[in-house]
GUDREN-838943 format. One record per residue: residue in one letter; y, x negated, z of N, C-alpha, C in turn. Coordinates in steps of 0.2 Angstrom, whole numbers, plus 5000, padded with zeros to 4 digits. Atoms other than C-alpha are relative to their C-alpha. Layout:
<sites>
SITE,residu,n_py,n_px,n_pz,ca_py,ca_px,ca_pz,c_py,c_px,c_pz
SITE,a,Y,X,Z,Y,X,Z,Y,X,Z
...
</sites>
This chain:
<sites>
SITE,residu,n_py,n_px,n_pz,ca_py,ca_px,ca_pz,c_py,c_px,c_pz
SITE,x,5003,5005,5004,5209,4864,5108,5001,5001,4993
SITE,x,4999,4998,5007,5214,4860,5091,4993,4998,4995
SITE,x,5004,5000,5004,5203,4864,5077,4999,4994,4994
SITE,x,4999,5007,5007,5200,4850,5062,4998,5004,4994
SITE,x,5001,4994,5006,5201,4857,5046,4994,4997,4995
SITE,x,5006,4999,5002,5186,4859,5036,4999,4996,4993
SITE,x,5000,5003,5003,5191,4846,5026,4995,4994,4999
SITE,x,5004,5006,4998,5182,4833,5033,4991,5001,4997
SITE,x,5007,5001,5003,5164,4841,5026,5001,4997,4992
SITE,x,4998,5001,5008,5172,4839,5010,4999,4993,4999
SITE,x,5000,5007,5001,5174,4819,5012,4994,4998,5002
SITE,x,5009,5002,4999,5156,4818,5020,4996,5002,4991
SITE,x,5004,4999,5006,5152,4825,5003,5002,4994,4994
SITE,x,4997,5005,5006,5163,4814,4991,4997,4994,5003
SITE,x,5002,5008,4998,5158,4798,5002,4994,4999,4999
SITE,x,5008,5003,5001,5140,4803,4999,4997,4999,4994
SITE,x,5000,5000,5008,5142,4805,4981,5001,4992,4998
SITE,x,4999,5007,5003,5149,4790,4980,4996,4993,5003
SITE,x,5005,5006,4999,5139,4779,4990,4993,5001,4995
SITE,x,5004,5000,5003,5124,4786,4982,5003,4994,4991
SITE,x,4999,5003,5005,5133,4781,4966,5001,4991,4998
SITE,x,4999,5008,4998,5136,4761,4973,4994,5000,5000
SITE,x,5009,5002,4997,5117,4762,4979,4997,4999,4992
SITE,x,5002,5001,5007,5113,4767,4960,5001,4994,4997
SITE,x,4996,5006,5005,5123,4753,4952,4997,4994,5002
SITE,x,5003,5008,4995,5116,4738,4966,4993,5002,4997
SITE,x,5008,5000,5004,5097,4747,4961,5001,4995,4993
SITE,x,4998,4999,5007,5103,4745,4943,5001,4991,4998
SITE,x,4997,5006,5003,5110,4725,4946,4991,4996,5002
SITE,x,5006,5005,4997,5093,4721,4957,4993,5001,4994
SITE,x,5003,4998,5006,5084,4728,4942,4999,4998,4993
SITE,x,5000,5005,5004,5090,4717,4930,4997,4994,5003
SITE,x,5001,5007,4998,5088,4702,4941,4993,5000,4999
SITE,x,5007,5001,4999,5071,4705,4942,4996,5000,4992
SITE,x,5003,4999,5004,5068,4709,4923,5002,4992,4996
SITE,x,4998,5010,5001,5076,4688,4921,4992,4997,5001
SITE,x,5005,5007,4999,5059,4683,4929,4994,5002,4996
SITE,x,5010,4998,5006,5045,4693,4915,5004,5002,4992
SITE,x,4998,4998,5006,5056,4697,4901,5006,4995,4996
SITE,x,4996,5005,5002,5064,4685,4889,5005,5001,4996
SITE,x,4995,4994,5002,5082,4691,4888,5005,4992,4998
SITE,x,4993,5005,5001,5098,4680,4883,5003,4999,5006
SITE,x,4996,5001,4994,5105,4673,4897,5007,5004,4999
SITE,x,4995,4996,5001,5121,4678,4893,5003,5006,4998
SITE,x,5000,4992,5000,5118,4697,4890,5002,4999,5006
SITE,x,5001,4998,4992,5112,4697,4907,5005,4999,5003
SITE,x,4996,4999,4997,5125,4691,4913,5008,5002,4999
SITE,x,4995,4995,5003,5138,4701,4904,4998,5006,5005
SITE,x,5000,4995,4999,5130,4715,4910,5001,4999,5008
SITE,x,4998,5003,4993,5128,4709,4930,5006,5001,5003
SITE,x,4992,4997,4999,5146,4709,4929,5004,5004,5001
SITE,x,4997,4993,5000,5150,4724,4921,4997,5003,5008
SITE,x,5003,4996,4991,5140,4732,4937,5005,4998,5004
SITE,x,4995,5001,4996,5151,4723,4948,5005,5002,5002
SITE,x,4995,4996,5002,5165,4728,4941,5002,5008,5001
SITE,x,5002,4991,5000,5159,4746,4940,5000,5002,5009
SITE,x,4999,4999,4995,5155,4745,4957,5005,4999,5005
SITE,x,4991,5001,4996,5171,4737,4964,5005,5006,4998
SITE,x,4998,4997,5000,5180,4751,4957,4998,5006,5003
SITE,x,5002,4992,4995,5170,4765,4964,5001,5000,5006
SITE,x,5001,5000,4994,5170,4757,4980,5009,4999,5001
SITE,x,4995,4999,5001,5190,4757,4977,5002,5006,5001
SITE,x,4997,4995,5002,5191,4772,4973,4998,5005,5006
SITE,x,5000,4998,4994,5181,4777,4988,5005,5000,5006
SITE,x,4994,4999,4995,5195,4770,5000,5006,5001,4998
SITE,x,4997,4996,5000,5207,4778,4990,5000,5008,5004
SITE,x,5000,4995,4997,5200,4793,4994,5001,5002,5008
SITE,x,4999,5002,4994,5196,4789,5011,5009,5001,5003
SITE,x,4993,5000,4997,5214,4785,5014,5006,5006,4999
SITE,x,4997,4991,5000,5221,4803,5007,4999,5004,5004
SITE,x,5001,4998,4994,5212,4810,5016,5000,5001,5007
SITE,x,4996,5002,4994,5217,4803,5031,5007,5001,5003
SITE,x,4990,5000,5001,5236,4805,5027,4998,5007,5001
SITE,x,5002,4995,5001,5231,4823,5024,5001,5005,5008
SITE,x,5003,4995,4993,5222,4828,5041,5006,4996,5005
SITE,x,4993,5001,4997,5237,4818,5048,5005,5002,4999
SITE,x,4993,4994,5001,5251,4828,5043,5000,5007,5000
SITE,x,5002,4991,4996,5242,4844,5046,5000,5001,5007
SITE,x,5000,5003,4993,5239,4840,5064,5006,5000,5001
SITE,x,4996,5001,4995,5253,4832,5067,5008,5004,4997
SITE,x,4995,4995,5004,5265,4847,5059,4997,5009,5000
SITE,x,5005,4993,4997,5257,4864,5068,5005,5005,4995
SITE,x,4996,4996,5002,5272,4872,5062,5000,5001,4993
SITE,x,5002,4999,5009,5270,4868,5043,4995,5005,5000
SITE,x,5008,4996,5003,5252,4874,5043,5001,5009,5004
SITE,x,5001,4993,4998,5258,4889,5053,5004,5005,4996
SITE,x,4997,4997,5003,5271,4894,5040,4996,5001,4996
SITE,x,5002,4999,5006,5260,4892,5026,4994,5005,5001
SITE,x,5005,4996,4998,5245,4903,5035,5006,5007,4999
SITE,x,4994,4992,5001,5261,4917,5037,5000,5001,4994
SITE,x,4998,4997,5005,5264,4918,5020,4994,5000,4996
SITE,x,5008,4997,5002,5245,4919,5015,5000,5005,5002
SITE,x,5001,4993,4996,5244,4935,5028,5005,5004,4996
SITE,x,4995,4993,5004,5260,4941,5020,4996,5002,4992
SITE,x,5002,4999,5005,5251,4941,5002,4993,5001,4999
SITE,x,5004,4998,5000,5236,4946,5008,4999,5009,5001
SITE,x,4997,4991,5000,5244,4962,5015,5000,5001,4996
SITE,x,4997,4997,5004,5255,4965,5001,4996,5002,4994
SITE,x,5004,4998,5006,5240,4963,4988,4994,5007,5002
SITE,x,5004,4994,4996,5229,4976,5001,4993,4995,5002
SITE,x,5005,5005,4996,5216,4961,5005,4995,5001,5004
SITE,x,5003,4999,4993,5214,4964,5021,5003,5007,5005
SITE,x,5001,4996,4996,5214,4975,5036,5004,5002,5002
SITE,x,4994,4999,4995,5230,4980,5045,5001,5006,5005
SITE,x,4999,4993,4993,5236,4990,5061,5007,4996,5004
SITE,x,4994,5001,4996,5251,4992,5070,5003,5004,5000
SITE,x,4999,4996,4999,5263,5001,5074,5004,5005,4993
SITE,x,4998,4996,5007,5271,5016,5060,5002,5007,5001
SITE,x,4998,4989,5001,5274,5034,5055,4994,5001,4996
SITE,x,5004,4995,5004,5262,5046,5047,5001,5005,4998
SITE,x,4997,4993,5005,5266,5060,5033,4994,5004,4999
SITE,x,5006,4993,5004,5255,5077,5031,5004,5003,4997
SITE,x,4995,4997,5009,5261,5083,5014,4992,5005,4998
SITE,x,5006,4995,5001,5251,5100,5012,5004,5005,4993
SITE,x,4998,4994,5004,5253,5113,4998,5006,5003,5003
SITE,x,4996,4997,4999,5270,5122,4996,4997,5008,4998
SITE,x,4999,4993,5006,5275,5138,4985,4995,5000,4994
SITE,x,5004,5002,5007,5265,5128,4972,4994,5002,5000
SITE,x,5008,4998,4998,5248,5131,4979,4995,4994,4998
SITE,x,5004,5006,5000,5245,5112,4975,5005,4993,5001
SITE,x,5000,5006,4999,5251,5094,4980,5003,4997,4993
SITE,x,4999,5002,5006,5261,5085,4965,4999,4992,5000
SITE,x,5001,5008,5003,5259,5066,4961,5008,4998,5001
SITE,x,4992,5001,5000,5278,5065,4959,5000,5001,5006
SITE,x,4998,4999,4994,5279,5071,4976,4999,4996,5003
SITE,x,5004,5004,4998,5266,5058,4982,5006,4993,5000
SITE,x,4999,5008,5003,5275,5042,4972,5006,5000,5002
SITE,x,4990,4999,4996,5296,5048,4980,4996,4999,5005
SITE,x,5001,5001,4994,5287,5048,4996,4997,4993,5003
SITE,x,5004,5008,4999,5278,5030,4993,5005,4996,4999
SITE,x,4992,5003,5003,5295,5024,4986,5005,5000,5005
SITE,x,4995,4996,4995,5304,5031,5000,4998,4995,5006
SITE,x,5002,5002,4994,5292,5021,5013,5001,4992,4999
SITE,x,4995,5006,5001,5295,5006,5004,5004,4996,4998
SITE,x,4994,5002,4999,5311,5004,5002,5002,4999,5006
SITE,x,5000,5000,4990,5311,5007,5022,4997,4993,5004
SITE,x,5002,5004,4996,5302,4992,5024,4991,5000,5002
SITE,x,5006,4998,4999,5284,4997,5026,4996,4992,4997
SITE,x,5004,5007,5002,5271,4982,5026,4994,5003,4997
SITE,x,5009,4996,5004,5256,4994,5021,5001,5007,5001
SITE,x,5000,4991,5002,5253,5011,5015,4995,5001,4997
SITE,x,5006,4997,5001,5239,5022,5013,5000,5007,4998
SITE,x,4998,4993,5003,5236,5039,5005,4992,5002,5001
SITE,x,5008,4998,4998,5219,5048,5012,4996,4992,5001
SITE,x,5003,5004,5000,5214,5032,5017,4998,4994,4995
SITE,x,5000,5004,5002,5215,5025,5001,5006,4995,4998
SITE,x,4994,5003,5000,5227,5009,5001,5002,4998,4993
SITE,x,4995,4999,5005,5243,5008,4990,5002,4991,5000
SITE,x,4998,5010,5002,5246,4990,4981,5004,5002,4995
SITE,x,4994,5000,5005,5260,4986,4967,4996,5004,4994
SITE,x,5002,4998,5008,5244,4991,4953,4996,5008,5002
SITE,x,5003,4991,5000,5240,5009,4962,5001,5004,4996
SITE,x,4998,4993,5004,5239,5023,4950,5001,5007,5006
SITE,x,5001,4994,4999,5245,5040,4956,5000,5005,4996
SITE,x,4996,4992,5005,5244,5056,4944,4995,5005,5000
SITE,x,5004,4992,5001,5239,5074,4941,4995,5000,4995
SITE,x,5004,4997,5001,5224,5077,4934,4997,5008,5000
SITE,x,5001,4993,5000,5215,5094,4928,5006,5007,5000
SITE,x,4996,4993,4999,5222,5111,4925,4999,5006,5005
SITE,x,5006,4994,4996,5209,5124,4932,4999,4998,5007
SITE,x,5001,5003,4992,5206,5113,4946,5004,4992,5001
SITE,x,4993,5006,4996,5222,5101,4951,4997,4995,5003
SITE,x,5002,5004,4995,5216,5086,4957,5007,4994,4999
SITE,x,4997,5007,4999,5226,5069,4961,4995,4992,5000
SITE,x,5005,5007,4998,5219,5052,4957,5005,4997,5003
SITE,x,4996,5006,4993,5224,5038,4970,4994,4995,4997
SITE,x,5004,5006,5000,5216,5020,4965,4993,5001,4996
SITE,x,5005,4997,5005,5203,5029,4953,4997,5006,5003
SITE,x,5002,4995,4997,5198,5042,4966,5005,5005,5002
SITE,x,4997,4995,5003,5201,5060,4962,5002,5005,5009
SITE,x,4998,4996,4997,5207,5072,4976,5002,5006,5001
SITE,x,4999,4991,5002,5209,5092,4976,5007,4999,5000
SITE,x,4993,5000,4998,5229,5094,4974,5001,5007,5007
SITE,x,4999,4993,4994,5226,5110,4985,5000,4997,5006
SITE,x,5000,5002,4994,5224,5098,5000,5005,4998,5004
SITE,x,4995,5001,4994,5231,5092,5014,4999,4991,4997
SITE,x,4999,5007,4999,5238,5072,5011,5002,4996,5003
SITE,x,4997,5004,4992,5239,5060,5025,5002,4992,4997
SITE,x,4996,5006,5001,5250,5046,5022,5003,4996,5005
SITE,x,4999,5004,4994,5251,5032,5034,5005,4992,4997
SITE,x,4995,5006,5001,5263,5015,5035,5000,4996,5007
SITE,x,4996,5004,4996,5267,5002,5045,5004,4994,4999
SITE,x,4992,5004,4998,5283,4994,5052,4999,4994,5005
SITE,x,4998,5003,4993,5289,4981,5061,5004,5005,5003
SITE,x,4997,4994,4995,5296,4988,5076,5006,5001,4998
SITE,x,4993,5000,5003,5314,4985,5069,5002,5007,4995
SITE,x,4999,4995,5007,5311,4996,5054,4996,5007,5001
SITE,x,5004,4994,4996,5301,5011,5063,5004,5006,4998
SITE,x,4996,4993,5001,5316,5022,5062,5005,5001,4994
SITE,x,4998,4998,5005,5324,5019,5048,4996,5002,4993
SITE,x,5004,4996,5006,5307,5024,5037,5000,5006,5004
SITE,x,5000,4993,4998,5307,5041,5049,5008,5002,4996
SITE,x,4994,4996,5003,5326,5045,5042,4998,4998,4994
SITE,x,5001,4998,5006,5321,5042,5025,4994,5005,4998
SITE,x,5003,4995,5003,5306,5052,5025,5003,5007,5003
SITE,x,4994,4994,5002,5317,5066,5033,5003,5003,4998
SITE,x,4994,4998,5004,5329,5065,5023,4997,5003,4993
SITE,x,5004,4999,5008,5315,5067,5009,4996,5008,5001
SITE,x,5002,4991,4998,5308,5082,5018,5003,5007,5000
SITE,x,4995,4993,5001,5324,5092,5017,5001,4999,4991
SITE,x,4998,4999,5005,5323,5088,4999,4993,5005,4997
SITE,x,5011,4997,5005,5302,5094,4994,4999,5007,5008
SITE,x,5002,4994,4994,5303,5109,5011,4998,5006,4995
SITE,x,5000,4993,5002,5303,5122,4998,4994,5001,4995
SITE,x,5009,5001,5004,5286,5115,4988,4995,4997,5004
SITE,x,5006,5004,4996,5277,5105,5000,5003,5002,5007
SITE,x,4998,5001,4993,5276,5107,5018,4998,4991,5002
SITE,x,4998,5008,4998,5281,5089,5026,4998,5001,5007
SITE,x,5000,5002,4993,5277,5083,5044,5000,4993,5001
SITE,x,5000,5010,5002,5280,5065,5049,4999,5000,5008
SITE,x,5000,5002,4993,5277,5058,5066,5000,4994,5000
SITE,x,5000,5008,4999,5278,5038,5073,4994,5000,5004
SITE,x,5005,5001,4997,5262,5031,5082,4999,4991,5001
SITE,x,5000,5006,4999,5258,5016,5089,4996,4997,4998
SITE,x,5007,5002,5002,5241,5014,5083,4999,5003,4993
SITE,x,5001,5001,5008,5240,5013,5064,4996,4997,4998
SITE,x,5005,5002,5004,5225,5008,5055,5000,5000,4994
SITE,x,4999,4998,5008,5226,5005,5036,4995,4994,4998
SITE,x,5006,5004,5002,5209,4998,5028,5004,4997,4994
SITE,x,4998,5004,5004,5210,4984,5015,4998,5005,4993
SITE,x,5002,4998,5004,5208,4989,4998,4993,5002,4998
SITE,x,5009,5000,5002,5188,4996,4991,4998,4994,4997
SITE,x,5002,5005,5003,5181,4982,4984,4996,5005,4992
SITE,x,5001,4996,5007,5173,4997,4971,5007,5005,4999
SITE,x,4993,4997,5003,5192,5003,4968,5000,4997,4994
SITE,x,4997,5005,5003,5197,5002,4952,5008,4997,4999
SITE,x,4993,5005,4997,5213,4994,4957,4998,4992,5001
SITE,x,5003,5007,4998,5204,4981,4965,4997,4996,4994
SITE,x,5000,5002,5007,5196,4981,4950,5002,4993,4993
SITE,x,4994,5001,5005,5212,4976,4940,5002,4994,5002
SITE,x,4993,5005,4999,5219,4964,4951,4995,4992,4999
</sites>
């Protein structure tokens, strides 16, 4: 069953607007007429003004069936063109991903990047490994759950106590960082050989593990991130 797009409340609303505003203007003419039979006016005002109304009226009620007839041409070429409205909905969903929007799942790899020799997690190491996943093609990436947009921050913080900000929120560098992605199925294996290829370069300061999964979950951006913030 096809749905009718929800434009049609929109035209109950402009129709109601406008007929009220015809209604007004006919009050407006019968209201003159009447003030013809107790008030001693110029004929010829009154019927200057009669006029104007008319006037005024014929164009609103014009303007109504322009409206009308856009509308109509409208919800006729959405309908009858699925395909248009189906590309345009696709490249909405892609820019809703790419900005972190919404929700996503599907299939992917996931990175555990734990403390090496360093005895902490570097930000640089973090941002080669988020560079790495998309250039590979990744359609969303996460870091501790927090998702990675074009305006994510990531850097070191602290001395005494190393931490990493991601999206304004801090995280010990001493931990453990779980990095997730997803692919289409095409591109699945060539972000597994770039982050191996990146794990034989950081094995000696980070420990690396990468595996694929069929069930990837990457939550939309916080709505209190400041990233989200920004955008």
């Amino acid at each position: 069953m096809k749905h009718r797009m929800p434009l049609s409340i929109g035209a109950i609303i402009v129709f109601f607007v406008l007929g009220l505003l015809v209604a007004l203007q006919l009050k407006n003419i019968n209201a003159n007429n009447l003030q013809t039979s107790y008030a001693k006016q110029d004929l010829t005002e009154l019927q200057d003004k009669v006029m104007t109304l008319m006037r005024e009226n014929s164009e609103l009620s014009d303007q109504n069936q322009n409206l009308s007839d856009l509308i109509s041409s409208m919800g006729a070429e959405l309908s009858g063109d699925n395909k248009a409205l189906q590309t345009i909905m696709e490249e909405k969903l892609k820019a809703e991903i790419f900005a972190g929007l919404t929700d996503v799942s599907g299939k992917g790899i996931q990175v555990f990047m734990e403390p090496g020799t360093d005895a902490s997690v570097k930000a640089s190491r973090l941002l080669l490994l988020i560079n790495e996943l998309r250039s590979s093609g990744a359609l969303a990436i996460s870091i501790n759950d927090d998702r990675i947009v074009a305006m994510t921050e990531i850097r070191d913080t602290g001395t005494t106590n190393p931490q990493i900000v991601i999206n304004g929120n801090s995280y010990p560098a001493a931990a453990q960082f779980v990095i997730r992605a997803i692919y289409k199925d095409e591109d699945i294996n060539r972000g597994l050989q770039l982050v191996n290829s990146l794990i034989e370069q950081l094995q000696t300061v980070s420990i690396i593990t990468v595996s694929s999964s069929d069930t990837i979950s990457i939550s939309k951006l916080s709505e209190d991130s400041l990233t989200n913030r920004q955008i």
